[in-house]
LUMVEX-972963 format. One record per residue (C-alpha): residue in one letter; x negated, y, z negated. Coordinates in pm, whole numbers, plus 50000, padded with zeros to 5 digits. Each point is the difference from the previous one (the first is absolute). Example, Ala and Ser with C-alpha at 12.3 -4.5 7.8 and 13.67 -1.06 7.14 Angstrom:
# residues 2
A487704955049220
S498635034450066
//
This chain:
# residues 180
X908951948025895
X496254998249941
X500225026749781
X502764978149770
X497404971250013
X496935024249888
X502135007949718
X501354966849904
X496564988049974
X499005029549780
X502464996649791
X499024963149982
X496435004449976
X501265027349717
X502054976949820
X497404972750007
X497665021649850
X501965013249693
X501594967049924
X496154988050005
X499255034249771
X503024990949783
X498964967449916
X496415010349918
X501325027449779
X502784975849842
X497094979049895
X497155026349916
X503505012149714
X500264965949894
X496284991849946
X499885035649828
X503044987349772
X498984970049892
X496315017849895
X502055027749823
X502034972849832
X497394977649876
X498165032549847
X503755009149849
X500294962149878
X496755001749816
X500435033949823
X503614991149901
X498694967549855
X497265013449798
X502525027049832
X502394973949938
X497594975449820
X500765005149640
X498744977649703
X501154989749722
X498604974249757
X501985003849738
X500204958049938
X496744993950090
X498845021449706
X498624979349705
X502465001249674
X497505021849827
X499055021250281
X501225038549839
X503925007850076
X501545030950182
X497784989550363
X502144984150324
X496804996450136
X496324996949861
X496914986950193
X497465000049732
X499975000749633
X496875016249783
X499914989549671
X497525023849776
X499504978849721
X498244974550177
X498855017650297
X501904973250311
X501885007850258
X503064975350087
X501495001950406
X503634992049955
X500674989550336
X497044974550031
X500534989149597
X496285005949929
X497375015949803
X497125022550096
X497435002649685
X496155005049955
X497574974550015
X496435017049949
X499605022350250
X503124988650236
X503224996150037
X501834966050001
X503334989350128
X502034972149817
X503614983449901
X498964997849680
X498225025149708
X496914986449871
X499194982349713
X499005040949819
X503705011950012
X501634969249870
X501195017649659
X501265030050187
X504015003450011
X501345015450337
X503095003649861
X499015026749753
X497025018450171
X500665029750239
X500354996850346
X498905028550263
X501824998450348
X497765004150266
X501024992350376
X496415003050149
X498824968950213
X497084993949749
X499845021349720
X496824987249868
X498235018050279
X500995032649810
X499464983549674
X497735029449831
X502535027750062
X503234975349862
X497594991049709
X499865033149899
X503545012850100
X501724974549765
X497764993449769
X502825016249742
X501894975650120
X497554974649799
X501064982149705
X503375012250064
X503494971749963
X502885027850070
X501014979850297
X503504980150063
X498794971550198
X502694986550284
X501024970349791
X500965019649725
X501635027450181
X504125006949995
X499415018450318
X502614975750239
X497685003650310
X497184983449836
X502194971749833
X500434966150256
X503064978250051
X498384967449871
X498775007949613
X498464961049956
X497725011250271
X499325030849863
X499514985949645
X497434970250159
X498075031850200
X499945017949657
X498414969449781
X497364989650300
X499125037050042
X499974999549607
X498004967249988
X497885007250281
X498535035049904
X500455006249583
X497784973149878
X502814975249936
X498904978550267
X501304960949938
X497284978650129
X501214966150135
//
């Protein structure tokens, strides 16, 4: 009988310990999940994130482009970020941010000058070597701008909008500027 009771407790003992050892392991695989799963998560989301700005680009931004961060424009040597609707030009020696172009570029027609594509945080960093690789692109007006295009991805449902975007642009940037 003593011999039963040495191996009942055992057993008990036994038990104890590996449903103690189960739990510990049940939650050592769960902690180890939800670390695998967060680094899983965070992967899947950065290969997921796609942009497109295709309506955020200005109507005489260059067509053919479902997404564009920066425009360079050779003829008057500025940089335009599409996302943040502003210009990057030359002051002197630096580099200045702004909404608007200054007073120099007032007669200059974004419609009809060439656009380069560039999807570089900031461009002008780099500005000597795209400088000299487009400078061809200088003086050139081959370009369908967006609000001229008959491509259907680049045309928007509500064409009085698009029509009021195209004569502020216009109105704005060629020199045609109403003063009020």
């Amino acid at each position: 009988m003593m011999v039963i009771t040495i191996v009942a407790i055992n057993q008990i003992c036994f038990n104890n310990y590996s449903i103690k050892l189960y739990k510990a392991m049940k939650k050592l695989i769960l902690v180890f999940g939800l670390i695998a799963g967060t680094f899983i998560a965070q992967d899947s989301s950065a290969q997921v994130n796609i942009s497109v700005n295709l309506g955020s680009q200005p109507a005489w931004g260059p067509t053919g482009y479902q997404y564009a961060q920066n425009y360079y424009l050779p003829d008057i040597d500025v940089y335009y970020n599409v996302p943040q609707k502003q210009w990057s030009y030359q002051d002197g020696n630096r580099w200045v941010t702004a909404r608007e172009l200054p007073a120099r570029y007032r007669n200059y027609n974004l419609y009809s000058g060439h656009k380069v594509v560039i999807n570089e945080a900031r461009p002008y960093l780099n500005h000597a070597k795209y400088r000299k690789q487009y400078a061809s692109y200088k003086g050139r007006h081959d370009q369908v701008a967006i609000r001229d295009s008959r491509e259907s991805n680049h045309r928007r449902n509500d064409r009085k909008e698009d029509r009021r975007d195209s004569r502020n642009d216009r109105d704005r940037y060629d020199g045609n500027r109403r003063r009020g």
